[in-house]
N, CA, C and O atoms as a GROMACS GRO file, in nm:
protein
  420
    1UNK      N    1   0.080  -0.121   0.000
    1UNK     CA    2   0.000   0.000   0.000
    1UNK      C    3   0.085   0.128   0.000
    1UNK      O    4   0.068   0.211  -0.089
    2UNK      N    5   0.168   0.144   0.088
    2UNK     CA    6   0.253   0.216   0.031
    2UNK      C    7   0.308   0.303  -0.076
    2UNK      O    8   0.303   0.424  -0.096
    3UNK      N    9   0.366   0.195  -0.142
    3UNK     CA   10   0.409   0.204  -0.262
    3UNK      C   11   0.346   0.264  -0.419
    3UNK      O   12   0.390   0.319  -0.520
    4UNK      N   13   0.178   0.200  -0.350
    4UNK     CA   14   0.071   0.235  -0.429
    4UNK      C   15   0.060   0.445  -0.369
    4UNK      O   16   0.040   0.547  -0.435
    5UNK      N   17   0.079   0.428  -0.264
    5UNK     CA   18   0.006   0.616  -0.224
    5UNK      C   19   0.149   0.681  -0.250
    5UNK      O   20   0.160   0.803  -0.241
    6UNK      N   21   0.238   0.614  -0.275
    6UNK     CA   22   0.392   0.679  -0.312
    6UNK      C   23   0.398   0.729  -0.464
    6UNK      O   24   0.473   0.817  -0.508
    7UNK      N   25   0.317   0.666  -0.524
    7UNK     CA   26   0.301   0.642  -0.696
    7UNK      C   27   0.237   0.718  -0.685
    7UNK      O   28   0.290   0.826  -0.713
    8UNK      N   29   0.104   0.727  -0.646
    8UNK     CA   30   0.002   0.902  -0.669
    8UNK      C   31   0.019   1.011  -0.634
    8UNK      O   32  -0.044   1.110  -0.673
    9UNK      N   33   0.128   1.007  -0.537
    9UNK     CA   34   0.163   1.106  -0.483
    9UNK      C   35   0.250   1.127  -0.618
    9UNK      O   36   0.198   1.200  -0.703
   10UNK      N   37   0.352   1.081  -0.641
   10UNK     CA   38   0.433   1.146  -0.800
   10UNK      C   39   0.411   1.169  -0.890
   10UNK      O   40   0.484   1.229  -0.970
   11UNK      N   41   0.243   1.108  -0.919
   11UNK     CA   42   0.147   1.160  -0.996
   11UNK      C   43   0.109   1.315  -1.039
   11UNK      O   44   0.126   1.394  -1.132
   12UNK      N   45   0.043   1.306  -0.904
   12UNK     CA   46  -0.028   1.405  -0.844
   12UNK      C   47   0.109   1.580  -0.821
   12UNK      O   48   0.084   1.699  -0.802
   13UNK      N   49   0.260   1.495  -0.840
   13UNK     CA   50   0.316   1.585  -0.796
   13UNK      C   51   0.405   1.643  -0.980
   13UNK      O   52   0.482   1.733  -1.014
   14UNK      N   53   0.357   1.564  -1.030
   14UNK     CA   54   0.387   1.569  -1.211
   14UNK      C   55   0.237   1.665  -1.277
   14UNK      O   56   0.240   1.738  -1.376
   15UNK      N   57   0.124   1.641  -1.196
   15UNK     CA   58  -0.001   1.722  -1.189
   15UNK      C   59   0.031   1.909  -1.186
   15UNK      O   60   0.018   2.009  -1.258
   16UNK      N   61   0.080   1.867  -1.045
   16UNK     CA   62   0.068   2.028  -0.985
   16UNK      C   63   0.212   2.108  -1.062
   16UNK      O   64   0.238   2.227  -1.079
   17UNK      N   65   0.278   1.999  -1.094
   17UNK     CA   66   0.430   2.103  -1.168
   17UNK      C   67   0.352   2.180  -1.326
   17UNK      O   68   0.349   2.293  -1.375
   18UNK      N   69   0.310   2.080  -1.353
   18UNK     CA   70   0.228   2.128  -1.489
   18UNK      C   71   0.134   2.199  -1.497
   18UNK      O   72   0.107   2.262  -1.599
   19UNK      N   73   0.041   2.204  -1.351
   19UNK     CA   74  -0.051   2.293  -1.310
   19UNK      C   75   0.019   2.436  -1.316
   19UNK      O   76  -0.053   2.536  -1.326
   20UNK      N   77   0.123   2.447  -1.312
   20UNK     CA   78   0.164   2.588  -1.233
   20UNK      C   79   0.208   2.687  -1.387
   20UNK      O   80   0.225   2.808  -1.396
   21UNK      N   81   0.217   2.591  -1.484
   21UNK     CA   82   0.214   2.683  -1.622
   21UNK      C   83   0.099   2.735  -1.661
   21UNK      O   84   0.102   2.832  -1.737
   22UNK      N   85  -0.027   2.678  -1.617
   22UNK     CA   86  -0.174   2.688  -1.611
   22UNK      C   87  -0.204   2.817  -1.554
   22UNK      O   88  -0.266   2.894  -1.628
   23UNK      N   89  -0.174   2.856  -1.443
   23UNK     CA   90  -0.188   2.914  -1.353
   23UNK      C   91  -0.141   3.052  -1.349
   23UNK      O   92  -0.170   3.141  -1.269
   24UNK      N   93  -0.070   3.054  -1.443
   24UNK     CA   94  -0.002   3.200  -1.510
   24UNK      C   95   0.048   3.308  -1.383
   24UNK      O   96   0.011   3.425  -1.380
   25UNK      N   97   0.132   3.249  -1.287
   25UNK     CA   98   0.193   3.283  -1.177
   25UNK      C   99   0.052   3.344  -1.057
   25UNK      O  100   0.037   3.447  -0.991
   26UNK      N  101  -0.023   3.233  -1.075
   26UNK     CA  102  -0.092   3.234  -0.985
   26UNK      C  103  -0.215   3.384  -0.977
   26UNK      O  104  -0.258   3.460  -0.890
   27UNK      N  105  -0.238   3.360  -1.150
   27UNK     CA  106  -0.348   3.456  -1.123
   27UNK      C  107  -0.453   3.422  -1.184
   27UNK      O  108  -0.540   3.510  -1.181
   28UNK      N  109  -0.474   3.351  -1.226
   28UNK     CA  110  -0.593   3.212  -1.305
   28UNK      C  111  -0.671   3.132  -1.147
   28UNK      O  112  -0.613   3.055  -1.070
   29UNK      N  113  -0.790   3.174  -1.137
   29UNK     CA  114  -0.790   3.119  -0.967
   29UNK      C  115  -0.844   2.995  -0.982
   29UNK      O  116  -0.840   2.930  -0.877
   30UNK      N  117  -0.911   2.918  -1.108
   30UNK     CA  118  -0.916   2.791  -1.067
   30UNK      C  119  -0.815   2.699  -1.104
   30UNK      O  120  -0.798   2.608  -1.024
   31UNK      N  121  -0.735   2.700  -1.218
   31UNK     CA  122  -0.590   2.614  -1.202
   31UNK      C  123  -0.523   2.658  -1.071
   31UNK      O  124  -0.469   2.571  -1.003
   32UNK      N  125  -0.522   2.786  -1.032
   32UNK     CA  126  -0.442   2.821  -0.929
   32UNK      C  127  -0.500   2.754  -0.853
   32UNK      O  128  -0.421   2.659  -0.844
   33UNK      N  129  -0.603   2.724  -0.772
   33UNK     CA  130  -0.686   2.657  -0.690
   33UNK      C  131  -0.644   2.482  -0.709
   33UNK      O  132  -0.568   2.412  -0.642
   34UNK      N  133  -0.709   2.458  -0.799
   34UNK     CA  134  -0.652   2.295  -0.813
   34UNK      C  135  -0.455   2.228  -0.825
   34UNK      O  136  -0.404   2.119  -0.799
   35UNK      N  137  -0.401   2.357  -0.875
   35UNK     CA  138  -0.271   2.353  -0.852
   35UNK      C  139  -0.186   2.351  -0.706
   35UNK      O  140  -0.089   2.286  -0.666
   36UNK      N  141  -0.259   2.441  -0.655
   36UNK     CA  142  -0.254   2.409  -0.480
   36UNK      C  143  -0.383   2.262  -0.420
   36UNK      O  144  -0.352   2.197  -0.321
   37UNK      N  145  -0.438   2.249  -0.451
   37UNK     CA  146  -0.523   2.114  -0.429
   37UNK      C  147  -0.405   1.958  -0.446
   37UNK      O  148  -0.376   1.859  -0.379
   38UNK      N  149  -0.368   2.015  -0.578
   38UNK     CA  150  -0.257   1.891  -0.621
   38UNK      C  151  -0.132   1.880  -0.490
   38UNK      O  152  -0.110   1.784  -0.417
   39UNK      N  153  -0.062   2.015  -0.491
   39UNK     CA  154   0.046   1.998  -0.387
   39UNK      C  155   0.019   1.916  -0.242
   39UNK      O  156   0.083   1.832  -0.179
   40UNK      N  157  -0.093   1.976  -0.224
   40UNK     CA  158  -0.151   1.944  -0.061
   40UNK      C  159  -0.128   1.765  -0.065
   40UNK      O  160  -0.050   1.693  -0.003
   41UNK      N  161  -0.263   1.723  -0.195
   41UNK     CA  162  -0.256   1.590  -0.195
   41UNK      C  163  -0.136   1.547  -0.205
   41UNK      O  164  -0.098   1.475  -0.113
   42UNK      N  165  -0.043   1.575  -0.314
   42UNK     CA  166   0.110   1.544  -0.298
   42UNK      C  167   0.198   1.516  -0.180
   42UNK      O  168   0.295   1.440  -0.185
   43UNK      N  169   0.170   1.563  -0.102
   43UNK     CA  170   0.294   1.599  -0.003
   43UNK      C  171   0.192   1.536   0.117
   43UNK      O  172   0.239   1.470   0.209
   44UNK      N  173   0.082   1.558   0.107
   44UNK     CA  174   0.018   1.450   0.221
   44UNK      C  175   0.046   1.262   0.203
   44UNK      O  176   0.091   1.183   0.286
   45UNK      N  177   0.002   1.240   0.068
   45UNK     CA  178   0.022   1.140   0.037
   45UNK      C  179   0.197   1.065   0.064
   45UNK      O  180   0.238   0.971   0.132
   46UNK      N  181   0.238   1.130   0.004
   46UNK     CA  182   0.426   1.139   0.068
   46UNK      C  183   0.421   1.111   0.153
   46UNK      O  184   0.457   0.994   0.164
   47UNK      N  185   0.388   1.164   0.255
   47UNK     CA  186   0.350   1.189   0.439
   47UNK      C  187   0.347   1.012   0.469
   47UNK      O  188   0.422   0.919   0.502
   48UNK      N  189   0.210   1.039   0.435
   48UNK     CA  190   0.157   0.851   0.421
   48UNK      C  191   0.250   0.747   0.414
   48UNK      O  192   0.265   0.669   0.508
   49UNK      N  193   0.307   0.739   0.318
   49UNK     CA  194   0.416   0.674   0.279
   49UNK      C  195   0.532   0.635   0.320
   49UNK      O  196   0.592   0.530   0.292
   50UNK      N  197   0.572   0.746   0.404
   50UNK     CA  198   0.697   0.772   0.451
   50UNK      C  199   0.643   0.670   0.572
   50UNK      O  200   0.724   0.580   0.594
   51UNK      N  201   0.550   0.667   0.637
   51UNK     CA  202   0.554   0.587   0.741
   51UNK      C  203   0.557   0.427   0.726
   51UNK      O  204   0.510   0.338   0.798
   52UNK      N  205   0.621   0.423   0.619
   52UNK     CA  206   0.642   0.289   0.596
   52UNK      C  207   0.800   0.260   0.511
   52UNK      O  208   0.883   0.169   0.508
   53UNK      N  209   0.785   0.381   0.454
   53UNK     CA  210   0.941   0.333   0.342
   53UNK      C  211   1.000   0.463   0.398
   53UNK      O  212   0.955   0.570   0.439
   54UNK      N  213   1.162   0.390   0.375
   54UNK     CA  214   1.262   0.499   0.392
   54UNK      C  215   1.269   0.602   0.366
   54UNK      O  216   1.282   0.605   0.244
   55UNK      N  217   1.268   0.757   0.429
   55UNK     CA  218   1.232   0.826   0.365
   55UNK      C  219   1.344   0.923   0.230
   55UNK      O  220   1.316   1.018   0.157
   56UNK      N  221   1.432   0.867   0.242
   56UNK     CA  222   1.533   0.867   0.102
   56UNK      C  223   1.470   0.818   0.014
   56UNK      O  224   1.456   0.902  -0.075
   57UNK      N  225   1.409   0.697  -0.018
   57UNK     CA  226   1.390   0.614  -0.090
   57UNK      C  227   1.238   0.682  -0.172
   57UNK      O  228   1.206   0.692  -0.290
   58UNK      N  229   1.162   0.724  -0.022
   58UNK     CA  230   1.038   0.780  -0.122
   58UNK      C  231   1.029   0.887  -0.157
   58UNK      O  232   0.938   0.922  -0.232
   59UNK      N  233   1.170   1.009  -0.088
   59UNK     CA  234   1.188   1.103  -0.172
   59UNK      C  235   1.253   1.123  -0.291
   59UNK      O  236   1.258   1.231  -0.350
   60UNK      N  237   1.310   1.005  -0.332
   60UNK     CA  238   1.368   0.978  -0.444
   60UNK      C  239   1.296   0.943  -0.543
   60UNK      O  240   1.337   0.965  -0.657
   61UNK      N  241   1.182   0.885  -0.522
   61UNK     CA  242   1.123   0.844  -0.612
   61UNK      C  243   1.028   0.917  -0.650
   61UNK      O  244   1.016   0.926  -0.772
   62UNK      N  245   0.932   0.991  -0.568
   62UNK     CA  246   0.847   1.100  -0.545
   62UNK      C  247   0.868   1.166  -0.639
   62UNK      O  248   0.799   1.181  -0.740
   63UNK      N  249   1.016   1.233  -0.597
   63UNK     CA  250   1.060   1.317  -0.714
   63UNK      C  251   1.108   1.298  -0.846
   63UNK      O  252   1.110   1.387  -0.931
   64UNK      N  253   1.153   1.164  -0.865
   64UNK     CA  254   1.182   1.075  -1.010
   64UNK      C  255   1.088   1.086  -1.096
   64UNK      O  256   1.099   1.109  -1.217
   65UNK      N  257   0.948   1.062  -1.004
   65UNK     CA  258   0.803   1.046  -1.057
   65UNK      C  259   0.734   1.177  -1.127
   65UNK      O  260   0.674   1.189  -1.234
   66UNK      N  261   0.768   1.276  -1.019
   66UNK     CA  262   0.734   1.422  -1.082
   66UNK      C  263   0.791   1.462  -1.206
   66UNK      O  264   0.720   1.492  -1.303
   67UNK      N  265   0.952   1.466  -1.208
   67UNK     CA  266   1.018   1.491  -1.261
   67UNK      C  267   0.988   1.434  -1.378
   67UNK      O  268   0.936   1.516  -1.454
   68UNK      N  269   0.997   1.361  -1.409
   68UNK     CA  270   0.965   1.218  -1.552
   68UNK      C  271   0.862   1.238  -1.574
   68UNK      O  272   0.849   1.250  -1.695
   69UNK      N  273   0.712   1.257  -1.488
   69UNK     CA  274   0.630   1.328  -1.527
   69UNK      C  275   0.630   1.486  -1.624
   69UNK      O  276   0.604   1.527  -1.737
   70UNK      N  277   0.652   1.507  -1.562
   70UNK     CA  278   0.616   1.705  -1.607
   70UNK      C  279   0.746   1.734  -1.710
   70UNK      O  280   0.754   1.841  -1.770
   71UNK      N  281   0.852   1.624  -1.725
   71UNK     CA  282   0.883   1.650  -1.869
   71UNK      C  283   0.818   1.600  -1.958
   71UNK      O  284   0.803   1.661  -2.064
   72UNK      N  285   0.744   1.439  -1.928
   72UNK     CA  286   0.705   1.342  -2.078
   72UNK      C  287   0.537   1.481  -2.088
   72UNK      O  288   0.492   1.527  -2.192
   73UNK      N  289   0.487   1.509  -1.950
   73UNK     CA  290   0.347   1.636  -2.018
   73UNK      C  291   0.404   1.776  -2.075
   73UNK      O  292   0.323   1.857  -2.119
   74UNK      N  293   0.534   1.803  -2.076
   74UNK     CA  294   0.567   1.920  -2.122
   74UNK      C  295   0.607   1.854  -2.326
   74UNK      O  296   0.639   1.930  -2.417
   75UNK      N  297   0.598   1.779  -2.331
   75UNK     CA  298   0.628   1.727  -2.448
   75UNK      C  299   0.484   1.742  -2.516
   75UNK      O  300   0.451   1.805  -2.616
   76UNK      N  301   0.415   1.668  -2.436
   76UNK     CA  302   0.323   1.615  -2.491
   76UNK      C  303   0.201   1.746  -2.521
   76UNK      O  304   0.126   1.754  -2.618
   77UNK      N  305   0.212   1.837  -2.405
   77UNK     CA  306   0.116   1.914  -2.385
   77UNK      C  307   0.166   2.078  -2.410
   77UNK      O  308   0.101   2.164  -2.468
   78UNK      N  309   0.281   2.091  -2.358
   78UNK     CA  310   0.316   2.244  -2.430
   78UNK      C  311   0.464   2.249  -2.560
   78UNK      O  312   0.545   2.340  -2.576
   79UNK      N  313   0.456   2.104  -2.641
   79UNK     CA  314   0.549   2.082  -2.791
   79UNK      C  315   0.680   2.105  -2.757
   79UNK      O  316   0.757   2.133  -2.848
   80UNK      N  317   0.730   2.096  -2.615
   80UNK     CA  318   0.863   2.081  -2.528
   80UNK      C  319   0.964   2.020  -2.663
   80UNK      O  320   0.896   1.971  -2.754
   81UNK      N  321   1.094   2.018  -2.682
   81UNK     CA  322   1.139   1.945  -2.750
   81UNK      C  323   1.165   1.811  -2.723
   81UNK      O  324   1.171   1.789  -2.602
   82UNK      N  325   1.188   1.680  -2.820
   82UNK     CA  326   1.241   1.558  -2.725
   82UNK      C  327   1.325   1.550  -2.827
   82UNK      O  328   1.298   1.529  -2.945
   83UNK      N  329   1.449   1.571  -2.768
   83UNK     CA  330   1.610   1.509  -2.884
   83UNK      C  331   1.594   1.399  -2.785
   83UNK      O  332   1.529   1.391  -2.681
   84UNK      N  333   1.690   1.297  -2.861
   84UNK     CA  334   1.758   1.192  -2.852
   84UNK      C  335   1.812   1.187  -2.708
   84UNK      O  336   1.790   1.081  -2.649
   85UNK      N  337   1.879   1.284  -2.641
   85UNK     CA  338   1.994   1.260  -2.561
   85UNK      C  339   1.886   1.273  -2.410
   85UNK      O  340   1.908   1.232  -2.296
   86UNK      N  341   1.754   1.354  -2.472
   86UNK     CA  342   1.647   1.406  -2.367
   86UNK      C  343   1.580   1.259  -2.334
   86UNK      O  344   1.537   1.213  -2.228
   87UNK      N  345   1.587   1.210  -2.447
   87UNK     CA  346   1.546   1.084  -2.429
   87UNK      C  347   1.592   1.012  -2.351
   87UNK      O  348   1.521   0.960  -2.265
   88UNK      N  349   1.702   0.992  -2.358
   88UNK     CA  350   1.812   0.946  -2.306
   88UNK      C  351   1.837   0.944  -2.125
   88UNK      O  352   1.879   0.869  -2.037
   89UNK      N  353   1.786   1.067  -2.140
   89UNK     CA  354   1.886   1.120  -1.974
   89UNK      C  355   1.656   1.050  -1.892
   89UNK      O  356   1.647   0.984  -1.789
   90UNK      N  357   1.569   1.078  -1.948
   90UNK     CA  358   1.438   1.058  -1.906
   90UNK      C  359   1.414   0.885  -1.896
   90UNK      O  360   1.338   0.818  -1.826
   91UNK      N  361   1.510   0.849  -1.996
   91UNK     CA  362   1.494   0.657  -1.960
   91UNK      C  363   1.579   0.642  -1.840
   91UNK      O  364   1.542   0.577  -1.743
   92UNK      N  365   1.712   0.712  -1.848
   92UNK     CA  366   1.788   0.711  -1.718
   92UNK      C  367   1.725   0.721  -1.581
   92UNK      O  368   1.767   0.659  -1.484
   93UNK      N  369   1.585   0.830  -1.578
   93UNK     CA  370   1.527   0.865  -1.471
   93UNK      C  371   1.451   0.785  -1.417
   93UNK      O  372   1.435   0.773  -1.295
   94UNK      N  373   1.400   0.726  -1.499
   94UNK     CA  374   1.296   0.578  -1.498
   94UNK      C  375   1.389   0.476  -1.484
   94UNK      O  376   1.331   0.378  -1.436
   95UNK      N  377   1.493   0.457  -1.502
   95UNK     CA  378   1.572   0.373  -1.460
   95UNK      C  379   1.603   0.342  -1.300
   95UNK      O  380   1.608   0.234  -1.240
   96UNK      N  381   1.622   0.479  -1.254
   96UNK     CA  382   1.671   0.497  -1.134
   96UNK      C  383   1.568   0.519  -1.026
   96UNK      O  384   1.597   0.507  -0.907
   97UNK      N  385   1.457   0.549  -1.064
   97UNK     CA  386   1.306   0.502  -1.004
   97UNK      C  387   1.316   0.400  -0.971
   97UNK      O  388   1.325   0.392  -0.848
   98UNK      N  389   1.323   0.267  -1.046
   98UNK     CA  390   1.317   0.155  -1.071
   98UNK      C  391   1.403   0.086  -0.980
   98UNK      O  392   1.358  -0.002  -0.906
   99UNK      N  393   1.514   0.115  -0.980
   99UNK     CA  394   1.639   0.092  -0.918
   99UNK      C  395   1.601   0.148  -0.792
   99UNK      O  396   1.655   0.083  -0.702
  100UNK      N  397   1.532   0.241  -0.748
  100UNK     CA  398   1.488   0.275  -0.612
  100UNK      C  399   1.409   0.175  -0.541
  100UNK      O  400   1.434   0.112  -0.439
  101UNK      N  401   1.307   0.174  -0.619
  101UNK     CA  402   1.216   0.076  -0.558
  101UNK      C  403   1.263  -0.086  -0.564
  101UNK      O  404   1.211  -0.162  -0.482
  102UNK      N  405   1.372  -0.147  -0.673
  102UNK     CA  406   1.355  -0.262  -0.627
  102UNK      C  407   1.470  -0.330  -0.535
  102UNK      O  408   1.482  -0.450  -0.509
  103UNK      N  409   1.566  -0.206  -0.484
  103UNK     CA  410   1.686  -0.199  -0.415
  103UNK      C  411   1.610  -0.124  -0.263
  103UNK      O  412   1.685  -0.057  -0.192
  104UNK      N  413   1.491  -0.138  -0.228
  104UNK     CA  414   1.445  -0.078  -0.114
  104UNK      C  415   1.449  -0.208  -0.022
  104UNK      O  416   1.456  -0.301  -0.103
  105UNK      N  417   1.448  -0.256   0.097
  105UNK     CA  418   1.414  -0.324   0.212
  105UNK      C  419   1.263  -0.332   0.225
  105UNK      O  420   1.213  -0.389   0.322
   0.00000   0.00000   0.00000
């Protein structure tokens, strides 16, 4: 279970990074609104989590998750570029997610 509220939470935290281009420095009040909705759930959910996994481990991944998130939606959703090497360094990130979770206790 864990692992599962660790995953939405990096969801949710790939959500609110992408929310915040929405939000046009926070003067759009309902992205701004659900962009702070996202964080809360984010970082609560984290919370959750942590009381079970290391908390290196789920801040590592948390943030692997965001991160790898809110580049593959900046691609997808505001025509971000993807070279090769972007590619590259984003399989790396998912790599090391991966490598988080199956090198955890």
């Amino acid at each position: 279970m864990p692992w599962l509220l660790l995953f939405v939470a990096g969801l949710l935290e790939a959500a609110w990074a992408v929310g915040l281009k929405y939000t046009e420095g926070f003067s759009r009040p309902l992205p701004s609104l659900l962009t702070i909705l996202g964080i809360v759930l984010s970082m609560g959910l984290l919370g959750l989590a942590t009381r079970d996994l290391p908390i290196g481990t789920a801040y590592g991944v948390w943030v692997g998750i965001g991160a790898l998130g809110a580049a593959v939606l900046g691609i997808f959703l505001f025509g971000e570029t993807l070279t090769p090497m972007r590619l590259l360094f984003l399989a790396l990130l998912a790599i090391s997610i991966a490598g988080l979770k199956l090198t955890s206790a």
